[in-house]
C-alpha positions in Angstrom: -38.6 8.3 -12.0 -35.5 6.7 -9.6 -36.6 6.6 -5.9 -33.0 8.3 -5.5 -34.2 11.5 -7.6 -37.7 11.6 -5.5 -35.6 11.1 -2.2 -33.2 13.8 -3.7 -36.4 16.6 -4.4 -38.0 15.8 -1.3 -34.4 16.5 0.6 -34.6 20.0 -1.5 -37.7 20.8 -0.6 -37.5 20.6 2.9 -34.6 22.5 2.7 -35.8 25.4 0.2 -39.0 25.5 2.0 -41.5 25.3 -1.2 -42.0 23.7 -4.1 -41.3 27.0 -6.5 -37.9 27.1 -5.2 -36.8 23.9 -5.0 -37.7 23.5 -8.6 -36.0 26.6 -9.2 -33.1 24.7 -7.9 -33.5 21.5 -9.1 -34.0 22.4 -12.6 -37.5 21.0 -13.1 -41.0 22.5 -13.1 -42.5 23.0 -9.9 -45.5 20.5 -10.9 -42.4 18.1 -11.2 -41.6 18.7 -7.5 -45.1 18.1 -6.4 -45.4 15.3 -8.2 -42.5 13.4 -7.2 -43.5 14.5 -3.5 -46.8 12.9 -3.6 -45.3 9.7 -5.4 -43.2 9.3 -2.4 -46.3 9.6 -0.1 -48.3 7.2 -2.1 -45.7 4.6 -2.0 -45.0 5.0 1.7 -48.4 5.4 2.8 -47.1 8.7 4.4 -48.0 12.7 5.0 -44.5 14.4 4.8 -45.2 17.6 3.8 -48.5 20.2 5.4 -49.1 22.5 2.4 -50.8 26.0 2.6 -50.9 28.7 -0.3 -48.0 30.3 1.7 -45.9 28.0 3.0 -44.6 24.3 3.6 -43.6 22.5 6.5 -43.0 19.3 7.1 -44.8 16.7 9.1 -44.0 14.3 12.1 -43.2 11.7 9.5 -41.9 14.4 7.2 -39.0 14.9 9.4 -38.1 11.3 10.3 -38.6 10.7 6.5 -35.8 13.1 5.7 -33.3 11.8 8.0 -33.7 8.5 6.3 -33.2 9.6 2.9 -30.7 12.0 3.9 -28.6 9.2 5.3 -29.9 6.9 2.0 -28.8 10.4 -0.4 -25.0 10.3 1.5 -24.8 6.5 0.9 -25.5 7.0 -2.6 -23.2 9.9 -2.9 -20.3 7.5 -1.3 -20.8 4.7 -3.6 -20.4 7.3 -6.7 -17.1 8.7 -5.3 -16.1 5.0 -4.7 -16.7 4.0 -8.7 -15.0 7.4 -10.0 -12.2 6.9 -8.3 -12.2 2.9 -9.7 -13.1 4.7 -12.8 -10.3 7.1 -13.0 -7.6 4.5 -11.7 -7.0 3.1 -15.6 -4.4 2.8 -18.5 -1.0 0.9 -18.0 1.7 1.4 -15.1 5.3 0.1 -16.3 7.3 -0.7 -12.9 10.5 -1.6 -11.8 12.0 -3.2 -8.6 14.4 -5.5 -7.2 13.6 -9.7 -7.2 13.6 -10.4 -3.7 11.2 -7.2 -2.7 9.2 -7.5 -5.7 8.8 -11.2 -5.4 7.8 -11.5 -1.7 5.8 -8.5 -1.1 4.8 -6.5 -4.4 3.3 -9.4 -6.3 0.6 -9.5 -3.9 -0.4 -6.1 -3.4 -0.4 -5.2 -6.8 -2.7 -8.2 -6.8 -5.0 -6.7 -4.0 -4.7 -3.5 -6.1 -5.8 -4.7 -9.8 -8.3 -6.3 -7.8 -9.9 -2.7 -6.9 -9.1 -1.0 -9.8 -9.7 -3.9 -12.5 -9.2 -1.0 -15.5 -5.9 -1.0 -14.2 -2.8 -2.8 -16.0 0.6 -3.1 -14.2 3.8 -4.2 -15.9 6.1 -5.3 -13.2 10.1 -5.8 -14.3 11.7 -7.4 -11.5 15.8 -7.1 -11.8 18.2 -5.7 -9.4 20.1 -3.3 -11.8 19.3 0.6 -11.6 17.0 0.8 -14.9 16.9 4.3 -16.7 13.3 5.5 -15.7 13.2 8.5 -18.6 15.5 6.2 -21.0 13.6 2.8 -20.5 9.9 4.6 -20.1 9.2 3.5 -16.9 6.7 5.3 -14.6 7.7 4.1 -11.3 10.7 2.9 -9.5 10.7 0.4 -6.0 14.5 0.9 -4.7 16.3 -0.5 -1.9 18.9 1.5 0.1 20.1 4.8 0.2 20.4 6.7 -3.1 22.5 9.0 -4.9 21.4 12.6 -5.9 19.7 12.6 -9.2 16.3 14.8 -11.0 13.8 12.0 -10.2 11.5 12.2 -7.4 12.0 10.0 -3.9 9.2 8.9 -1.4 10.2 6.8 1.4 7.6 4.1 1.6 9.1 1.1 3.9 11.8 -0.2 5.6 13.9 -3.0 4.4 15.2 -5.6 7.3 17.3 -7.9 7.6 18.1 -11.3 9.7 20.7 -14.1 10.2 19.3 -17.8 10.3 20.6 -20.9 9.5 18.9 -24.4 9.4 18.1 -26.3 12.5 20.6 -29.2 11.3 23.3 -26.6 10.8 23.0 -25.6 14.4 22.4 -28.6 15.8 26.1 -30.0 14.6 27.8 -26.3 15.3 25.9 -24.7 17.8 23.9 -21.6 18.0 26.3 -18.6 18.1 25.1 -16.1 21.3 26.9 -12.8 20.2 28.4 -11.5 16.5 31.7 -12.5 17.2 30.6 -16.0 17.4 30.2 -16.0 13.8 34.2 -15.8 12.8 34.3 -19.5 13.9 31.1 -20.6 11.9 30.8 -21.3 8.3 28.8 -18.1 6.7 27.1 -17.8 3.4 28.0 -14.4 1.4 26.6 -12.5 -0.7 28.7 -11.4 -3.5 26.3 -8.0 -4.1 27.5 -6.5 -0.4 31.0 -4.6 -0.9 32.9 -5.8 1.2 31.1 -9.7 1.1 33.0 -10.5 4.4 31.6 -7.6 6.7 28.1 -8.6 8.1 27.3 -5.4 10.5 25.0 -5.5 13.9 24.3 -3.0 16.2 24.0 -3.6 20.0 21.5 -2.9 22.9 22.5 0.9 22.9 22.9 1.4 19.6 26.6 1.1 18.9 27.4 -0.3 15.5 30.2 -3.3 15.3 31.3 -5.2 12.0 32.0 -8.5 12.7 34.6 -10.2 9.5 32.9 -13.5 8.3 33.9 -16.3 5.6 32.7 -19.0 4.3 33.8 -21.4 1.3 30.0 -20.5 -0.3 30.0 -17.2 -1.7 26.7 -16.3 -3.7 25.3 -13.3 -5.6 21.2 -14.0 -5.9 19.2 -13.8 -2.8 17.1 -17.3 -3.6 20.5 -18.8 -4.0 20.9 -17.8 -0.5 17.9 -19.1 0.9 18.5 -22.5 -0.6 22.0 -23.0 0.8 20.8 -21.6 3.9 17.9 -24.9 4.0 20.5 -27.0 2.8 22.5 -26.3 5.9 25.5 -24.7 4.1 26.1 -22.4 6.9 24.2 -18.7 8.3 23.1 -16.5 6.2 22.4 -12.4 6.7 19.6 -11.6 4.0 16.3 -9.8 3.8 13.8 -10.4 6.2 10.9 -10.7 3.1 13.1 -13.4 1.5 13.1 -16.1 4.6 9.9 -15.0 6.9 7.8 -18.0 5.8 10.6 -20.2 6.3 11.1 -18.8 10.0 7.2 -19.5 10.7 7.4 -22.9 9.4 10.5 -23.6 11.5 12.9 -24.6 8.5 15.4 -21.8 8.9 15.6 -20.4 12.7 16.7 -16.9 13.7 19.5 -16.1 15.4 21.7 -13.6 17.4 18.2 -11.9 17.4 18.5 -9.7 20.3 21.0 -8.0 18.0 20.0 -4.9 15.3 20.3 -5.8 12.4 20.9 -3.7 9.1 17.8 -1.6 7.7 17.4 0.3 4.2 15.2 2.4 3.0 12.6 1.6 0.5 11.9 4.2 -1.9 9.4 4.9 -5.2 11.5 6.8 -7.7 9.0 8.7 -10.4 10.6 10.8 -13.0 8.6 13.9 -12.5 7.8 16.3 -9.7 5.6 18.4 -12.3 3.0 15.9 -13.1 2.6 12.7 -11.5 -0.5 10.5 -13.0 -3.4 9.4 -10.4 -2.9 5.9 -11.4 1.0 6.3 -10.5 0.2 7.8 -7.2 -2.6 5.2 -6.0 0.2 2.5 -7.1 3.0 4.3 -4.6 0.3 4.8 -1.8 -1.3 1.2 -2.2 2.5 -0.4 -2.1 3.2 1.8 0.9 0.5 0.3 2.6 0.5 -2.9 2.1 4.3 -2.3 3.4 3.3 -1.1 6.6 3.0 -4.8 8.3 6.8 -4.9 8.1 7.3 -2.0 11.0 6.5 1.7 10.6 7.6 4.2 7.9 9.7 7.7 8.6 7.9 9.9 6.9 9.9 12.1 4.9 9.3 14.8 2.6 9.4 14.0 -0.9 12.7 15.1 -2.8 15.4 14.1 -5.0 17.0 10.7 -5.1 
């Protein structure tokens, strides 16, 4: 017999307050009870329980005794929990989200996550087109930006930022511009996704939104594309903050007109279904919301249509 199941009668016992009913309880004989009481006090070399034909109580030792194997019972419990929920998280995820976001940030914590749940398989499509959830068979959706009205179901799980930068060479030969405006007479790397390209939009210290027209003779429509020209010194570049952070920490690319906002999305998980949502689906969207939380806090908003 498991010290668990003796540690689990003895717990009964004390709280039943005889052997009859805690067998009753537990299933078992009430012999069974005794015994498994009186293996514990062999193998501890203690007296927990102070029989009589009437009644049970428990000792000096008895009592200290439960509140370790209570404590040792709860432990056990948590562990369980723990493995049924690893358990239950299995079977295949198919997900879609854009390549920068997907790239920078959801590659690893899907990692962290296949690393907890190892029953767990996750398919992970990175594109930037809108992909038909129902029509493709896909089970989750990671957008960026505000979306149209549709039947699938939105949660808001991050924040999307952005930031201009440029390379140190670039602003050593044209200088560092202080305010927005500064950018018209610097050489600017678009990006031919934004409609209009040539509007980069900041908003000031109290909030007040101004569009600032840039140009530049490098226009560009893939985010990586960006970055590259950006280290080559082709001129400054507005993108996603995900896509050049490492290359701000290591000094390659250097931030500026940072004391002004810059634009922010939302980050949504699209599912297809309200009605029934698999656990596996909903630890994915939690887990990616998480592990999105080091990028600045969340609105929380009520799920709904997106």
């Amino acid at each position: 017999m498991s010290d668990i199941a003796e540690l689990e009668t003895f717990a009964c016992v004390a709280l039943a307050g005889s052997f009859a009913e805690a067998a009753r309880r537990l299933g078992v004989s009430p012999a069974m009870v005794g015994r498994r009481v009186q293996s514990l006090e062999d193998r501890y070399g203690l007296r927990l329980v102070e029989r009589t034909t009437r009644s049970l109580r428990l000792t000096d030792q008895g009592q200290e005794f439960l509140a370790q194997a209570t404590r040792i019972i709860e432990g056990v419990e948590a562990l369980a929990e723990i493995g049924q929920a690893r358990a239950a998280l299995k079977g295949r995820v198919r997900v879609s989200a854009p390549t920068t976001l997907g790239t920078k940030k959801l590659t690893g914590i899907l990692a962290r996550m296949i690393d907890r749940a190892p029953m767990l398989t996750v398919e992970l499509s990175l594109n930037d087109r809108k992909v038909d959830l129902i029509g493709e068979s896909y089970d989750l959706a990671i957008r960026v930006g505000n979306l149209p009205e549709s039947g699938l179901v939105a949660r808001r799980i991050g924040t999307y930022r952005f930031v201009c930068c440029a390379s140190p060479a670039f602003l050593a030969r044209y200088g560092t511009p202080e305010t927005p405006v500064d950018l018209t007479g610097l050489p600017c790397i678009l990006n031919l996704n934004l409609q209009p390209r040539d509007q980069w939009h900041f908003l000031d210290a109290s909030g007040k939104r101004l569009s600032v027209a840039v140009k530049g003779a490098l226009e560009l429509d893939y985010d990586e594309a960006q970055r590259m020209a950006a280290l080559s010194g082709a001129g400054i570049v507005q993108v996603p903050l995900h896509l050049v952070e490492e290359d701000l920490a290591r000094g390659s690319l250097v931030e500026v007109l940072a004391c002004w906002g810059q634009p922010q999305l939302p980050i949504h998980a699209l599912s297809p279904s309200r009605r029934y949502v698999p656990q596996r689906v909903t630890a994915l969207i939690d887990a990616i919301r998480e592990g999105l939380k080091d990028d600045g806090p969340v609105r929380e908003e009520p799920t709904g249509q997106g």
